[in-house]
C-alpha beads as a LAMMPS data file, in Angstrom:
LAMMPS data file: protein, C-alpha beads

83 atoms
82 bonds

1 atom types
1 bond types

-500.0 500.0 xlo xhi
-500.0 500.0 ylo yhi
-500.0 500.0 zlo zhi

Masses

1 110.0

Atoms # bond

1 1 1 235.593 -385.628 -419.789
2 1 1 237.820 -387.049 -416.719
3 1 1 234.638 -387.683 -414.946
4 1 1 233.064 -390.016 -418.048
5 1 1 236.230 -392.000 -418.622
6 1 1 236.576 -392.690 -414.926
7 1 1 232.957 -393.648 -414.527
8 1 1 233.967 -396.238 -417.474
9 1 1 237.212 -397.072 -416.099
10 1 1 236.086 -396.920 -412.259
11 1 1 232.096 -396.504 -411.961
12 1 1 231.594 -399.419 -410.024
13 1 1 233.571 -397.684 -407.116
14 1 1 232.322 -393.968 -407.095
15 1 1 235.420 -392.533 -408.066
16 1 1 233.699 -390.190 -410.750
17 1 1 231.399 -388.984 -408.475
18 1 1 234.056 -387.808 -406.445
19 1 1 235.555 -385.454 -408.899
20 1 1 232.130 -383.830 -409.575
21 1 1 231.949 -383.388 -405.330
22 1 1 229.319 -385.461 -404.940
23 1 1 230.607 -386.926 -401.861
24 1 1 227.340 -388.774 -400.352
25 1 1 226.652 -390.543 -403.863
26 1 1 230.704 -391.507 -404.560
27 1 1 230.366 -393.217 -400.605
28 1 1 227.308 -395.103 -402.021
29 1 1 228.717 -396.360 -404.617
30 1 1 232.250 -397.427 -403.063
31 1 1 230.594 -399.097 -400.094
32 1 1 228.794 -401.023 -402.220
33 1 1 231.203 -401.566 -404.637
34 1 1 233.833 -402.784 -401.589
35 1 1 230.591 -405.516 -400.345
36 1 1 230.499 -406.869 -403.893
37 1 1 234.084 -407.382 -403.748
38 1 1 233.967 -408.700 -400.300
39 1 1 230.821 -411.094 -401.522
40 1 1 232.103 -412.214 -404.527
41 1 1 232.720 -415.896 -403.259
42 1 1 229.113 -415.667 -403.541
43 1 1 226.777 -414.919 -405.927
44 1 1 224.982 -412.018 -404.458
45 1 1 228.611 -410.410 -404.649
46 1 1 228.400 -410.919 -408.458
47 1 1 224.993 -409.229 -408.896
48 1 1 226.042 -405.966 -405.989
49 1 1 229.073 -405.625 -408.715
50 1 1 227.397 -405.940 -411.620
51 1 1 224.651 -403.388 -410.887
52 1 1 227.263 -400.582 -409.799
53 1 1 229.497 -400.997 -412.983
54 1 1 226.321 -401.002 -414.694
55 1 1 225.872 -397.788 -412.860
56 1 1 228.766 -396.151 -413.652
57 1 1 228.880 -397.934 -417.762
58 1 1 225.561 -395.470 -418.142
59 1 1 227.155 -392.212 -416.310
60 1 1 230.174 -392.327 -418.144
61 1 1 228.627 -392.114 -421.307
62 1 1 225.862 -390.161 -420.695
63 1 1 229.113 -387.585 -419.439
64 1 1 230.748 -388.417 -422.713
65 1 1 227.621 -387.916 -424.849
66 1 1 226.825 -383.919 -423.431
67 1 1 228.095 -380.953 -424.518
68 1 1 230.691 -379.145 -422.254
69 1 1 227.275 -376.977 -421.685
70 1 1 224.728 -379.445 -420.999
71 1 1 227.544 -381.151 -418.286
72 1 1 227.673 -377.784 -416.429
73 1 1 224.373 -377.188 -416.616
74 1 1 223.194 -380.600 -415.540
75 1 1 225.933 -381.781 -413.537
76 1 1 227.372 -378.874 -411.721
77 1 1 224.981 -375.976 -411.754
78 1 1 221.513 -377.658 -411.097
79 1 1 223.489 -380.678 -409.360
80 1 1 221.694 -383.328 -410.336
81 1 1 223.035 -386.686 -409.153
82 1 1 222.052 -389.765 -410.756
83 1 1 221.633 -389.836 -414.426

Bonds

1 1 1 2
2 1 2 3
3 1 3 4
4 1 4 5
5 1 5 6
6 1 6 7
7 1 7 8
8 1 8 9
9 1 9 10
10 1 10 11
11 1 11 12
12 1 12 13
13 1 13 14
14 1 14 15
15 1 15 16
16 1 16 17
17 1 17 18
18 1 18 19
19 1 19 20
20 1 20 21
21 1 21 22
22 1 22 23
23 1 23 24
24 1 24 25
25 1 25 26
26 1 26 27
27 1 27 28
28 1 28 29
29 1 29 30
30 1 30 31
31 1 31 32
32 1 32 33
33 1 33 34
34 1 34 35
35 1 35 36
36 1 36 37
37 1 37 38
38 1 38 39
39 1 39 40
40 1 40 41
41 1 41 42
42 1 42 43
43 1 43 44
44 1 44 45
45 1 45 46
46 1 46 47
47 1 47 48
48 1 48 49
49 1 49 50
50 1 50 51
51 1 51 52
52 1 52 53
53 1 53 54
54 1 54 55
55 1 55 56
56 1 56 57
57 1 57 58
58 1 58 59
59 1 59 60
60 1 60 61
61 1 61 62
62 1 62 63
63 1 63 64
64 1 64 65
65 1 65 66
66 1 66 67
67 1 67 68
68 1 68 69
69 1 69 70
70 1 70 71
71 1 71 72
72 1 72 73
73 1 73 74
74 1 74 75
75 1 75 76
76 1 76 77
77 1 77 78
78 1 78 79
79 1 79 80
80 1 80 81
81 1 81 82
82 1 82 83
């Protein structure tokens, strides 16, 4: 559940993928959420941020809409990453 509402809340920097230990992934995603950020003054900045909260929009409730089963299962047991 803490890992939905922060990839709500926080997707478009990783942080959720951090608490599930996916370490490589969370650096993805905070890199380039931090060059959106650092691009914003232009537009490419605009679309690098909108794609990674877009990213973590669809995580968080795809977390939100499993069972506490299915999220083991998926998330921690077979480890599957992105969606």
């Amino acid at each position: 559940m803490l890992a939905g509402i922060l990839a709500i809340i926080l997707g478009h920097l990783g942080i959720h993928k951090f608490v599930l230990g996916y370490n490589t992934e969370g650096i993805i995603l905070l890199v380039l959420g931090l060059a959106g950020y650092l691009t914003a003054c232009f537009l490419i900045g605009y679309f690098i941020l909108a794609a990674t909260t877009i990213i973590g929009l669809v995580e968080g409730i795809i977390y939100l809409t499993k069972s506490d089963e299915e999220f083991y299962n998926t998330y921690i047991r077979n480890q599957k990453t992105w969606f």
